[in-house]
C-alpha positions as CSV (number, residue, x, y, z in Angstrom):
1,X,86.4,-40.8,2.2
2,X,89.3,-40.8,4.2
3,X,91.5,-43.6,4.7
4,X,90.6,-44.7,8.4
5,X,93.6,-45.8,10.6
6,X,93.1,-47.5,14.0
7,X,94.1,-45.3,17.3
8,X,96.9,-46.3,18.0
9,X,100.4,-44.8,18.2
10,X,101.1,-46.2,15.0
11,X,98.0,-45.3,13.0
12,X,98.2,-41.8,15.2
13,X,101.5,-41.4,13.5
14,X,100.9,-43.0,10.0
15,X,97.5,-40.6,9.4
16,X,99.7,-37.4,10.0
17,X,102.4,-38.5,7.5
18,X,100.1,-38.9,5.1
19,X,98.2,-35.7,6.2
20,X,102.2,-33.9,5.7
21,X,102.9,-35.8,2.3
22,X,99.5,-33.4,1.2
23,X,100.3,-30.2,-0.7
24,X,99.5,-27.0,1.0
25,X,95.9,-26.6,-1.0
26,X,95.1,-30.1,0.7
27,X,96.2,-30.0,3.9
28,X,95.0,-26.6,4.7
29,X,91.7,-28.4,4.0
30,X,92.1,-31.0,6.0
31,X,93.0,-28.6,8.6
32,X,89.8,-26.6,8.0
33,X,87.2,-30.0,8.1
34,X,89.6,-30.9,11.5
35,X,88.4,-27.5,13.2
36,X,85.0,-27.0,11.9
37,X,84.3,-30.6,13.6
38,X,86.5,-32.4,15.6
39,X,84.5,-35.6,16.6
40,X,83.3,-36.3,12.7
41,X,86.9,-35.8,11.2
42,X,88.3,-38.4,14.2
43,X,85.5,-40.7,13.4
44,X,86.2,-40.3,9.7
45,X,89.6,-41.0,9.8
46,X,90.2,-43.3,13.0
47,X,88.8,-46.8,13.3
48,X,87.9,-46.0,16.8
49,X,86.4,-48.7,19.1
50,X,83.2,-48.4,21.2
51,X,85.3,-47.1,24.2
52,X,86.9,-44.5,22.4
53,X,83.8,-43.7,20.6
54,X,82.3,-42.9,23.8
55,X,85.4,-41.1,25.3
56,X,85.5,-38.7,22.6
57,X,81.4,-38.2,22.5
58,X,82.2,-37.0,26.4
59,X,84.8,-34.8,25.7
60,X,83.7,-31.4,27.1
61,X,83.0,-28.7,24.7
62,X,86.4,-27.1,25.9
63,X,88.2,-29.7,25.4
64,X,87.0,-30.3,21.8
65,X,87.7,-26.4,20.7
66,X,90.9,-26.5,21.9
67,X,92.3,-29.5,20.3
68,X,90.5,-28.5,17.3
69,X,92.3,-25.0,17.7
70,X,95.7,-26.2,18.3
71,X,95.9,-29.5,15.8
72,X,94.5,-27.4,12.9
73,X,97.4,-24.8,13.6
74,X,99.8,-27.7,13.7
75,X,98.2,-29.4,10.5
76,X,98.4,-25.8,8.5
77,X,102.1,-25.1,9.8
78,X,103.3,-28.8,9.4
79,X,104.2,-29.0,13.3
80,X,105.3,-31.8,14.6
81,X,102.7,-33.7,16.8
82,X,103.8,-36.4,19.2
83,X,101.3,-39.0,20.4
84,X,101.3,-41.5,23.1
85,X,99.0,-43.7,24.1
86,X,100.3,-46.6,26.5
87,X,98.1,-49.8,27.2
88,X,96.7,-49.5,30.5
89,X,98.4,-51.7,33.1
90,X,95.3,-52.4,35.0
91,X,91.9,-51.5,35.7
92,X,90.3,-48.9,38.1
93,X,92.1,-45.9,36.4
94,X,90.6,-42.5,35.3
95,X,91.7,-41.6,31.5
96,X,92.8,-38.1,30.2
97,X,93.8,-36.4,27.2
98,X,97.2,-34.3,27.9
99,X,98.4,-31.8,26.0
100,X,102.0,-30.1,26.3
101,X,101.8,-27.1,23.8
102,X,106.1,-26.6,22.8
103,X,105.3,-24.0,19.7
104,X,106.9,-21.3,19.0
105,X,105.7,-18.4,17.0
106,X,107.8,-15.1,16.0
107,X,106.2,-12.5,13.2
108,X,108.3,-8.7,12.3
109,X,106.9,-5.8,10.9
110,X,107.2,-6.6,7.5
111,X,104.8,-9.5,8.2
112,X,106.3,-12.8,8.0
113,X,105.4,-15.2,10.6
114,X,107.5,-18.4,12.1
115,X,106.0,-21.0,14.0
116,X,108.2,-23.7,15.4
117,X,108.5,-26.8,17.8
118,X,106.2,-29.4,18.7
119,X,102.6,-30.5,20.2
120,X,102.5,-33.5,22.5
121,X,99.4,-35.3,22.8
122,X,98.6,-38.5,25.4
123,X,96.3,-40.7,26.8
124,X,97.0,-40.9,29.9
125,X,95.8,-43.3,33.2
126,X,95.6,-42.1,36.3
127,X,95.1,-45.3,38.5
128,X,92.9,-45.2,41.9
């Protein structure tokens, strides 16, 4: 069993260094149970609260496959993923997940393959 952080910015970013610190055999694993099933590996490793719970049980399946897609190729190529999640400032705001995709990926003919730059990730609050 995993070790479950809250999340939060900080257990966000304290799951994926420990995810990174895992040897290739490991984390391509992890990467693997990630995209086979999105919403049991977050509830495995995330100490998520009821809201969140239910956030992420609402997700469309869209949503789901592509963030599934995406973090599993950032996992496997140990891509940087920056996450943000600010504290509401009030209530009577809609929530989103956004996603700003800033890889980069270059392969040749003799088949070697380069992926490079960043995934950014937020919860963000859209306020009526």
């Amino acid at each position: 069993m995993p070790i479950q952080q809250p999340f939060t910015e900080d257990g966000v970013n304290n799951k994926l260094t420990a995810i990174y610190a895992l040897d290739d055999a490991a984390l391509a694993a992890e990467a693997a149970l990630l995209k086979a099933d999105f919403i049991a590996w977050m509830e495995a490793n995330f100490t998520l609260t009821t809201e969140q719970d239910t956030y992420l049980s609402a997700m469309s399946a869209t949503t789901i496959a592509y963030l599934s897609d995406r973090l599993s190729f950032c996992f496997l190529h140990r891509i940087t993923i920056n996450f943000s999640k600010p504290v509401p400032t009030s209530s009577g705001y809609v929530k989103w997940t956004e996603t700003k995709d800033k890889t980069k990926t270059r392969s040749n003919a003799s088949g070697a393959f380069d992926v490079s730059g960043s995934f950014e990730l937020a919860i963000i609050y859209e306020y009526n």
